[in-house]
Short mmCIF file of the C-alpha atoms (twelve columns), coordinates in Angstrom:
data_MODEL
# 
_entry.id   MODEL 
# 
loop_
_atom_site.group_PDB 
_atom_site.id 
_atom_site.type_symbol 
_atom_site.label_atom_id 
_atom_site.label_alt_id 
_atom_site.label_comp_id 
_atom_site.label_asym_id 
_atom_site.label_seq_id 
_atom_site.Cartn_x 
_atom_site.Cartn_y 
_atom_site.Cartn_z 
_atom_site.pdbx_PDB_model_num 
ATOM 1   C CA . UNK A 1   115.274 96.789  109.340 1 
ATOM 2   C CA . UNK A 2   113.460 95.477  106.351 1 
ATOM 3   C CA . UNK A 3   112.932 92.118  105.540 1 
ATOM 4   C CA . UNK A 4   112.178 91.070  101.904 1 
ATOM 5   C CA . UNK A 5   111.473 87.640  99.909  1 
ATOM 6   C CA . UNK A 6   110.868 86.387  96.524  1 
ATOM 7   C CA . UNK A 7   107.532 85.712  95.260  1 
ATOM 8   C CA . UNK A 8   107.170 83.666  92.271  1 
ATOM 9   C CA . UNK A 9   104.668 81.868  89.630  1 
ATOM 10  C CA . UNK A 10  104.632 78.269  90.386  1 
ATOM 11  C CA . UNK A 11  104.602 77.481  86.468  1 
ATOM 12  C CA . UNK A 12  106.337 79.877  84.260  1 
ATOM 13  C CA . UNK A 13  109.259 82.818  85.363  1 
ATOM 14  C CA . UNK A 14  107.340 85.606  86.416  1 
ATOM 15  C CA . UNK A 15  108.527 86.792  89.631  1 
ATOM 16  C CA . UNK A 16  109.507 89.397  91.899  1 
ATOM 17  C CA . UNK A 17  111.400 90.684  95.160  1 
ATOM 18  C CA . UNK A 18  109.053 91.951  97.716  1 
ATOM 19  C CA . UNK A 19  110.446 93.896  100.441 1 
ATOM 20  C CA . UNK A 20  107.543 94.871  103.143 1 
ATOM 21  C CA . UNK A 21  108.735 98.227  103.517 1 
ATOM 22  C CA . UNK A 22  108.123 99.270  99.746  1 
ATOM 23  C CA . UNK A 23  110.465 101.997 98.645  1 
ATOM 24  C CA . UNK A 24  109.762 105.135 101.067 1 
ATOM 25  C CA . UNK A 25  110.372 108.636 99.994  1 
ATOM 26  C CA . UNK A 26  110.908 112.012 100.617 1 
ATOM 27  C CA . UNK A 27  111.559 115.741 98.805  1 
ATOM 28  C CA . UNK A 28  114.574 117.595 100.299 1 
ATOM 29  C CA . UNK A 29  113.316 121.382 101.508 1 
ATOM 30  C CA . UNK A 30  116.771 121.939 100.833 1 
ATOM 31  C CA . UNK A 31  117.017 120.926 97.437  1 
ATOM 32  C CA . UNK A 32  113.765 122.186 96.668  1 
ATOM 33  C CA . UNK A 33  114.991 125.163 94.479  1 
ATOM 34  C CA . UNK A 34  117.577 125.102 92.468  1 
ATOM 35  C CA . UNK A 35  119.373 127.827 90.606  1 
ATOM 36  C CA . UNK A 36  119.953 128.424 86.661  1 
ATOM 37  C CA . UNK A 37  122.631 129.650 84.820  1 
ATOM 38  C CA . UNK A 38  121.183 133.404 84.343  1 
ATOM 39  C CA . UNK A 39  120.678 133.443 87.991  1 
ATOM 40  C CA . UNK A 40  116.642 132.669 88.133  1 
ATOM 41  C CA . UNK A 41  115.571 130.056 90.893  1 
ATOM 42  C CA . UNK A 42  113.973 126.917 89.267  1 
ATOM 43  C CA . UNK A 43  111.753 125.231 91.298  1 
ATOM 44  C CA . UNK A 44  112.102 121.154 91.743  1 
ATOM 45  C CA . UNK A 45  110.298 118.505 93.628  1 
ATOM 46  C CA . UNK A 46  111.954 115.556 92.997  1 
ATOM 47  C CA . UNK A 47  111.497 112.390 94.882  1 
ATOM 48  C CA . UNK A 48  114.737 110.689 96.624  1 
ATOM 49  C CA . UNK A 49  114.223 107.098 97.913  1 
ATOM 50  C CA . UNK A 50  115.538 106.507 101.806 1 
ATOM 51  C CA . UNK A 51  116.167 103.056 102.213 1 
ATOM 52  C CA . UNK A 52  117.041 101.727 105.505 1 
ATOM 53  C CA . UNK A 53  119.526 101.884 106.885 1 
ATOM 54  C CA . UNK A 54  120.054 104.976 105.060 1 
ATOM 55  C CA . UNK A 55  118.892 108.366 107.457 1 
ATOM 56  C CA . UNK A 56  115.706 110.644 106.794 1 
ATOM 57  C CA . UNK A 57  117.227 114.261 106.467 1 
ATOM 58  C CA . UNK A 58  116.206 116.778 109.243 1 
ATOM 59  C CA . UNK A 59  113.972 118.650 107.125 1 
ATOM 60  C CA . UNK A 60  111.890 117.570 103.915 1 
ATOM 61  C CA . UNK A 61  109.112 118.836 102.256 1 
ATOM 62  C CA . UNK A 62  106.635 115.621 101.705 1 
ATOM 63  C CA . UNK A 63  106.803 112.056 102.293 1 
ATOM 64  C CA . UNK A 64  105.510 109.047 101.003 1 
ATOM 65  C CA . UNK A 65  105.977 105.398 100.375 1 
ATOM 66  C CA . UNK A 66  105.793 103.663 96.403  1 
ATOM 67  C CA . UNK A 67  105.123 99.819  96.601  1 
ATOM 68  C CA . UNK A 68  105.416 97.624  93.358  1 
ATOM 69  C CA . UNK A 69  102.194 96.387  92.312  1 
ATOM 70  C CA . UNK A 70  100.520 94.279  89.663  1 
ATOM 71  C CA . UNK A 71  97.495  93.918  88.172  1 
ATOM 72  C CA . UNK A 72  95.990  90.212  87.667  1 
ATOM 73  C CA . UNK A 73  94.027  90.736  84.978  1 
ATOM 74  C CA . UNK A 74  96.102  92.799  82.560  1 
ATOM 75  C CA . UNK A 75  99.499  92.047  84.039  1 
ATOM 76  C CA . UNK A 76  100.766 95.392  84.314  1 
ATOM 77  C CA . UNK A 77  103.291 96.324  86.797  1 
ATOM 78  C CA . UNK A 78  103.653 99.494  88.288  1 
ATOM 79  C CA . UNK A 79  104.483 101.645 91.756  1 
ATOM 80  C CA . UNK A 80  101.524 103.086 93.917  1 
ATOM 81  C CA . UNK A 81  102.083 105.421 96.580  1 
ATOM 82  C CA . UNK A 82  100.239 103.848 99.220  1 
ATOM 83  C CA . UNK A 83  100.143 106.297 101.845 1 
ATOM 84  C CA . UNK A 84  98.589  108.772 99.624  1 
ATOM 85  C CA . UNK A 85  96.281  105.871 98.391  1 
ATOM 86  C CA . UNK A 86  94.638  105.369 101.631 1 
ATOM 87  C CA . UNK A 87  94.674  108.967 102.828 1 
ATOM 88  C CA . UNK A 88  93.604  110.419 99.808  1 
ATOM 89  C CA . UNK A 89  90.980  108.319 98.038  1 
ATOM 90  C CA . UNK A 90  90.414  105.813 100.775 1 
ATOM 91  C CA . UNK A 91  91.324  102.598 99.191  1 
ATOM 92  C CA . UNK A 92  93.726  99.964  100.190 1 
ATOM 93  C CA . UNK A 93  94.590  99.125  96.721  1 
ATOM 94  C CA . UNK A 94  95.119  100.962 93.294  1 
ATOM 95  C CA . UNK A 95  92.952  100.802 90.155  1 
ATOM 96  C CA . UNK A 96  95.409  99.371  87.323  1 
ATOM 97  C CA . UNK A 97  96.964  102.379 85.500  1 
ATOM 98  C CA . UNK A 98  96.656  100.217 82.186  1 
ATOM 99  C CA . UNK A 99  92.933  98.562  82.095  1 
ATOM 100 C CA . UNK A 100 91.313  100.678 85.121  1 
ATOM 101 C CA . UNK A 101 90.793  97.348  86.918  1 
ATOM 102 C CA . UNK A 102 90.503  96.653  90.400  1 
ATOM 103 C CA . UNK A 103 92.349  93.413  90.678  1 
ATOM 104 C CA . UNK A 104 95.514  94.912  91.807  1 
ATOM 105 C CA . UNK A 105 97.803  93.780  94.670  1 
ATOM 106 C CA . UNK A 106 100.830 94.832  96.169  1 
ATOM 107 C CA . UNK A 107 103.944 92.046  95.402  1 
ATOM 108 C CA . UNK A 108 104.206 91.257  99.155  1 
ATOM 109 C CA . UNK A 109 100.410 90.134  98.869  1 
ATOM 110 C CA . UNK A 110 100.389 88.012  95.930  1 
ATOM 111 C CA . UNK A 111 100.714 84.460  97.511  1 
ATOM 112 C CA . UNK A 112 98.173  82.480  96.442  1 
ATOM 113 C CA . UNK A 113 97.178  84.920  93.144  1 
ATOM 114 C CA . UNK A 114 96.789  83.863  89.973  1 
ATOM 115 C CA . UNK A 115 99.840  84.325  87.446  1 
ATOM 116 C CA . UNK A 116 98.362  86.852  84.785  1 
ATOM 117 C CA . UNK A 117 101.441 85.785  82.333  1 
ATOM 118 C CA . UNK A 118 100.852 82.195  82.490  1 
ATOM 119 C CA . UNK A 119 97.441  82.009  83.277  1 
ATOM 120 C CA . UNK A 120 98.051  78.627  85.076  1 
ATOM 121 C CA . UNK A 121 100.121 79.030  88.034  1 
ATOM 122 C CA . UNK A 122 99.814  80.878  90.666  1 
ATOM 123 C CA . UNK A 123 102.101 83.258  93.020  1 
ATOM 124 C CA . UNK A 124 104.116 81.638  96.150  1 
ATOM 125 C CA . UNK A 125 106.780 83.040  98.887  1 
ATOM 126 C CA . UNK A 126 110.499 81.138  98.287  1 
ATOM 127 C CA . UNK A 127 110.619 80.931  102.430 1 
ATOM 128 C CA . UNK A 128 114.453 80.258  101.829 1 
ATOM 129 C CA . UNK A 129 114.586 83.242  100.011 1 
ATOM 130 C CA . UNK A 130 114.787 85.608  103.438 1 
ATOM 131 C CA . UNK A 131 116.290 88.768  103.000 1 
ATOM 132 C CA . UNK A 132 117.065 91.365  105.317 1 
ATOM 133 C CA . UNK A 133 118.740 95.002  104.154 1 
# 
């Protein structure tokens, strides 16, 4: 089960739905290759998102998990695949994909943050917000 809330700017709209489970995915083995009209096999690796409750298929070829996350000092939002983050390169967050910053967190992290839209308010957790999927 994953549970999710809404995280918000205390002072102008900004906000977001932050589930903890970020959006996991996978590439089929079985969809892997593909065939074209003149009969040639064209290779494809495209990712397909497996929310729960929805089932992971028998077989697949990689794995991985985006999360949303923004940057606080440019405001740029954008998905990170954090398991490859932290295997990979060893970091727990992303550099910014905009400004190359390192003031990036995950949406599910940002209580407390400051709002880089506003520049006044900063980021809290609607607790009657609750959702479960």
């Amino acid at each position: 089960m994953a549970q999710g809330w809404i995280v918000s700017c205390d002072v102008c709209d900004m906000s977001f739905e932050a589930w903890e489970d970020g959006n996991p995915w996978f590439i089929d083995v079985v969809e892997l290759l593909t065939m074209a009209d003149d009969g040639s096999v064209i290779p494809r690796s495209q990712k397909k998102y497996c929310h729960h409750p929805q089932p992971w298929p028998t077989f697949f070829l990689a794995s991985g998990n985006d999360v949303k996350h923004l940057c606080l000092d440019c405001g740029r939002k954008f998905y990170c695949d954090v398991s490859e983050l932290e295997e990979k390169l060893g970091r727990e967050r992303p550099l910014c994909i905009k400004c190359g910053g390192d003031n990036v967190y995950g949406v599910c992290q940002l209580r407390g943050k400051p709002c880089p839209k506003c520049r006044e308010g900063v980021f809290g957790v609607d607790e009657t917000s609750f959702m479960i999927s």
